[in-house]
N, C-alpha and C positions, 0 to 999 in steps of 0.2 A: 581569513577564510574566503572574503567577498572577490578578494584581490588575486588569490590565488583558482581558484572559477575562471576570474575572467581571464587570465593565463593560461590556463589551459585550453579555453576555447580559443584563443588567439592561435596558440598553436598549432591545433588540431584544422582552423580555418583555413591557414598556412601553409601546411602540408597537403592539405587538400587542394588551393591556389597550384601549388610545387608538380604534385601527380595533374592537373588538367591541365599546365602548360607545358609538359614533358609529354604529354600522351593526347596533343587537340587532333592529331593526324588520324590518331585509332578511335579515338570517342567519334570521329566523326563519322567514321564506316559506317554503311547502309549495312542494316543486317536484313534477311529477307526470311520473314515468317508465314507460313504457312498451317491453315486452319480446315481440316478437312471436317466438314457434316454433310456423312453420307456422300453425295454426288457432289454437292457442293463445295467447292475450294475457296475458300477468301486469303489473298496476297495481301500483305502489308512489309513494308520498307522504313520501318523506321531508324531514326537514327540511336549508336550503343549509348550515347549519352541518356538518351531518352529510356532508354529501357531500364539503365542503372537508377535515373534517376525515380522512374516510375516506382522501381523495389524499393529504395531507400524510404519513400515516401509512404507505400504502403506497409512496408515493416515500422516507419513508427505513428502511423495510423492503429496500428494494430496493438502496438507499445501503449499506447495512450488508453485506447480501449479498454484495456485490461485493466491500469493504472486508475483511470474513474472507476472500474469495477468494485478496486479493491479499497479505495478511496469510499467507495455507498455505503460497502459492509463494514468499513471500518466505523463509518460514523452513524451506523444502526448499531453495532456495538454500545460505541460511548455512549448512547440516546440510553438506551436500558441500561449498563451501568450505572449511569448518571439518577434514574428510575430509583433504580435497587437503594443505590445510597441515601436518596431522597426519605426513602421507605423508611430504613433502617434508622437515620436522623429525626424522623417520628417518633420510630417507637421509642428509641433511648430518650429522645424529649419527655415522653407520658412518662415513661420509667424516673426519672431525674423527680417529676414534679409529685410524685408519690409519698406521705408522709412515711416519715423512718418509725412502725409501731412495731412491737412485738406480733408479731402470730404465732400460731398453733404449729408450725413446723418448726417439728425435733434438728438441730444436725449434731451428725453420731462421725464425730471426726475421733479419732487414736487422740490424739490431743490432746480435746475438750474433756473425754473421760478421764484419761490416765490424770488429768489436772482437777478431777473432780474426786478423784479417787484418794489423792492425795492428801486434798485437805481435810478429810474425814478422820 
């Protein structure tokens, strides 16, 4: 599975190698943005390499983000499960160490009658 990862990211690196040396003429165009506030206009010229590269960057900025998100909650989860089962591993410990006596509760199982019924 390790082997087959790094295979695919070879390739994927590769093709990607493939598209920027097939396209250095076009990534390198100046695109020309424009920012109007109010009266205020700000020009910038940057390069499309730059711009592609600035989304890619911020989309998995944002990928990540979410991914510790779900990474916190997940292990505030396990922390209270983890909790619960703790708990639960108590009680059945006192339960276990509890001598086996007779008490005062009846049980009225179809069973226990019809077999008490029986032998009479």
């Amino acid at each position: 599975m390790r082997y087959l990862k790094i295979a695919i990211i070879l390739v994927f690196l590769f093709l990607i190698l493939v598209f920027i040396f097939q396209n250095s003429s076009t990534l390198s165009m100046v695109v020309e943005l424009k920012y109007g506030f109010g009266e205020y206009v700000l020009h910038k010229s940057p390069p499309l390499y730059l711009i592609i590269f600035c989304a890619l960057f911020l989309g998995a900025l944002t990928v990540a983000m979410f991914d510790i998100i779900i990474i916190l909650k997940n292990r505030r989860q396990l922390k209270k499960q983890h909790k619960s089962i703790a708990e639960l591993e108590n009680e059945l410990a006192h339960f276990r160490n509890q001598p086996l006596t007779e008490s005062g509760i009846s049980i009225s199982s179809p069973e226990i009658n019809n077999h008490a019924c029986q032998s009479e």
